[in-house]
N, C-alpha and C positions, 0 to 999 in steps of 0.2 A: 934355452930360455926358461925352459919350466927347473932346471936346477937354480939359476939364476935368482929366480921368486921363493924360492925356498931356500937358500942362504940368507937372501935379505930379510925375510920376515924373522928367520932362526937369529939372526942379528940385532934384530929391535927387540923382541923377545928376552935375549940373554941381557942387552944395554937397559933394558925395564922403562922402553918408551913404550909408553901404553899408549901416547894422544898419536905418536905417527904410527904404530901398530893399526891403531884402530882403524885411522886413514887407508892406509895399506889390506886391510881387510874390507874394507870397502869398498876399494878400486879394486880388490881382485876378485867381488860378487860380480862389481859391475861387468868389468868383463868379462866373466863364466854368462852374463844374462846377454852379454853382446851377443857372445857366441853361438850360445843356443836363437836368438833370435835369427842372426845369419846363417843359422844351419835350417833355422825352420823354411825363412825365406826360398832358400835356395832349395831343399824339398816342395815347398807351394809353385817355384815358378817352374821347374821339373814336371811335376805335376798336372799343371798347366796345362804345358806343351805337350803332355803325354796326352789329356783328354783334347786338345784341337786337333793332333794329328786324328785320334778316335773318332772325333767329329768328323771331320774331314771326309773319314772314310765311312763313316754314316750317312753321312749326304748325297757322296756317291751309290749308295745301295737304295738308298730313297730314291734319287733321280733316274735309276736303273727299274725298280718299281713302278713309278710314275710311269715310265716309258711303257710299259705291260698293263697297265689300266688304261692307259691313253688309247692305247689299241684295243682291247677291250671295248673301252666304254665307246669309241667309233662302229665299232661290230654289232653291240647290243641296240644303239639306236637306231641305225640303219637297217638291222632285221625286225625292230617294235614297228619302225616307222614304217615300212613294206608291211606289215599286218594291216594297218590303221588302214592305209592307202588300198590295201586289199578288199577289206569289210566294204569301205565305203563304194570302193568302185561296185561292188556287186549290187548292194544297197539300190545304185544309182543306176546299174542294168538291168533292174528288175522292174522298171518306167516303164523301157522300153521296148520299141518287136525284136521279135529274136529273133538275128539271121546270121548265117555264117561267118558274117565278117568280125562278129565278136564272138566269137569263139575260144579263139587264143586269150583273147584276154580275161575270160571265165575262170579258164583253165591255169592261166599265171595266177589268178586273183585267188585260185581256190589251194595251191600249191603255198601262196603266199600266206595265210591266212593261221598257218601250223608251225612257224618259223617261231623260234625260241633260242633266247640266249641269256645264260645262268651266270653272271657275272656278281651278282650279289652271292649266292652260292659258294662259287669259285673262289670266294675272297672271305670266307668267314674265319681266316686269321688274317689279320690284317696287317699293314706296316707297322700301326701302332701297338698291336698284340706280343707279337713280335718284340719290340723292345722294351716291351713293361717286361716279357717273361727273358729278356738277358740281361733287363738294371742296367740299360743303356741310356734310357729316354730323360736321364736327369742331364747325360752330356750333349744339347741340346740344348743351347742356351735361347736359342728366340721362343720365344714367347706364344709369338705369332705361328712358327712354324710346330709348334704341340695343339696346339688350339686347330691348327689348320687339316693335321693328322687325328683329332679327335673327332672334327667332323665330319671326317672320310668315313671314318669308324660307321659312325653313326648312322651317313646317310647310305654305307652298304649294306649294314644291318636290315633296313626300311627296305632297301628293294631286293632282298633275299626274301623276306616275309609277302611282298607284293608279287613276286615270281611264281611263288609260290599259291599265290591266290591266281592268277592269270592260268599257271600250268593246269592248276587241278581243274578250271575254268573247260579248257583247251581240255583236255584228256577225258574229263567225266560229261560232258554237254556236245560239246561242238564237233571232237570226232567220230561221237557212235551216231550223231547226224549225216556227218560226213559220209560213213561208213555204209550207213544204208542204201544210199540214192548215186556215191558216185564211184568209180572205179580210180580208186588213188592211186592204185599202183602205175597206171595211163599217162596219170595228170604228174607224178613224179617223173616218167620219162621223157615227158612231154618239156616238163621243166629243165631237166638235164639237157637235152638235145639242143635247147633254146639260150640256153646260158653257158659257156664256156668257162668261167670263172666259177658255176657252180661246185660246190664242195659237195653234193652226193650222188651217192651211185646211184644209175640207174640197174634196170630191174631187166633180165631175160624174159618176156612173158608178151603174150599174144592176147590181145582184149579179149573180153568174156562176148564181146558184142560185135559183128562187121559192119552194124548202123551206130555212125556218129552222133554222141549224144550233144544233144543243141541245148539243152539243161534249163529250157525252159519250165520243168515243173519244177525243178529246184528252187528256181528264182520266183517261183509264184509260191515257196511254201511260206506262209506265216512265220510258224514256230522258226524256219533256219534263218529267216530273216531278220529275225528277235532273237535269234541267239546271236547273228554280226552284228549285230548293235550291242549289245552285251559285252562281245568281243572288245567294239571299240571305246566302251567304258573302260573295262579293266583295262587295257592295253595303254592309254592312256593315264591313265595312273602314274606307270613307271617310269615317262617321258620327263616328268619333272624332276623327277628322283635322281636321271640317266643326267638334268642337265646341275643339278647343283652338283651331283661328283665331280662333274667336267669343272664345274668353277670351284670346285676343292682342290684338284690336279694341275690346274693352274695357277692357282696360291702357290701353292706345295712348290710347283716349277721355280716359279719368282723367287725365290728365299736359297734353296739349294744349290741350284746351278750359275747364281753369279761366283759359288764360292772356287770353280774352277778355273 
């Protein structure tokens, strides 16, 4: 073919047709520009398909993700929400007479009360981190679903920083209160014995005391009293934080996993 294009032009050329030469130098830009256009084409739809299968398998690492904060952010609110529930119950025991029959649940309320989970923390690279530093996050065409992953960013950002205010809370106040008046190591055993699904150890150890403490002057102290209010300040905090992630995780889900 391409000898063929080249006799013929070498033919008009020697015959000194200039007006069909010219013609023929024309038609053969036009289709040198065909060609490159259909080579371009066909590299873009190449291309294409290269970056949906990529997608593809982005979405599946996102919904893999999701599925690991999902659980997460179930763990963290269910052990904020067992604090809140703790404070208050003591709060609300400290009305009344003290007698044996609430004992255990002093004792659950006071176990309860130290419970933390660092999910903000745990996630300070995030999915979105992640594909800004691999120059992924452009193959990602919804809109909705970058915007959805920037405000996951955001909002674990906020309760890493809030964590952080509740722990130092918890660590520098509430357990050298704890520390002085109760026998924690007890009230964790107490807790473990009580809960079978509990995740900690308990402890080898024989109370410091053979009289049961009824923890009534606990509960008549001012200061620790104002420090579980305190408590249920900060602790609250993070609950709204814990639930717009959940309505970020759920976005996130909608968009990703129809694609399977």
């Amino acid at each position: 073919m391409i000898r063929f294009f080249r006799q013929l032009r070498q033919r008009l050329i020697t015959e000194n047709r200039f007006s069909k030469y010219l013609l023929y130098a024309i038609g053969e830009i036009v289709l040198v520009m065909i060609g490159i256009l259909l080579a371009l084409q066909v590299n873009n739809w190449n291309q294409n398909r290269l970056d949906k299968n990529e997608e593809v398998l982005l979405f599946d690492a996102i919904a893999k993700k999701m599925n690991h904060n999902r659980f997460q952010h179930q763990r963290g609110i269910k052990r904020y929400t067992e604090v809140v529930n703790g404070a208050r119950k003591m709060i609300k025991l400290s009305r009344k007479p003290m007698h044996d029959s609430l004992r255990s649940h002093i004792e659950q309320s006071l176990f309860d009360v130290k419970k933390r989970f660092l999910m903000g923390k745990s996630n300070q690279t995030s999915v979105y981190d992640e594909l800004i530093a691999s120059g992924k996050l452009n193959l990602l065409r919804s809109k909705k679903l970058r915007q959805a992953l920037t405000q996951l960013k955001a909002n674990l950002e906020l309760l890493a920083a809030y964590e952080d205010l509740q722990n130092n809370f918890v660590d520098n106040h509430l357990s050298p209160a704890l520390n002085r008046q109760v026998d924690y190591i007890s009230i964790t055993n107490i807790a473990v014995d009580n809960d079978a699904t509990n995740k900690v150890e308990g402890f080898d150890y024989e109370p410091l005391s053979a009289n049961a403490d009824d923890y009534s002057n606990l509960l008549q102290d001012r200061t620790f009293l104002n420090l579980l209010a305190e408590l249920v300040t900060h602790t609250n905090t993070l609950l709204p934080i814990y639930q717009r992630i959940g309505e970020n995780i759920q976005r996130i889900d909608s968009i990703v996993k129809p694609s399977f």
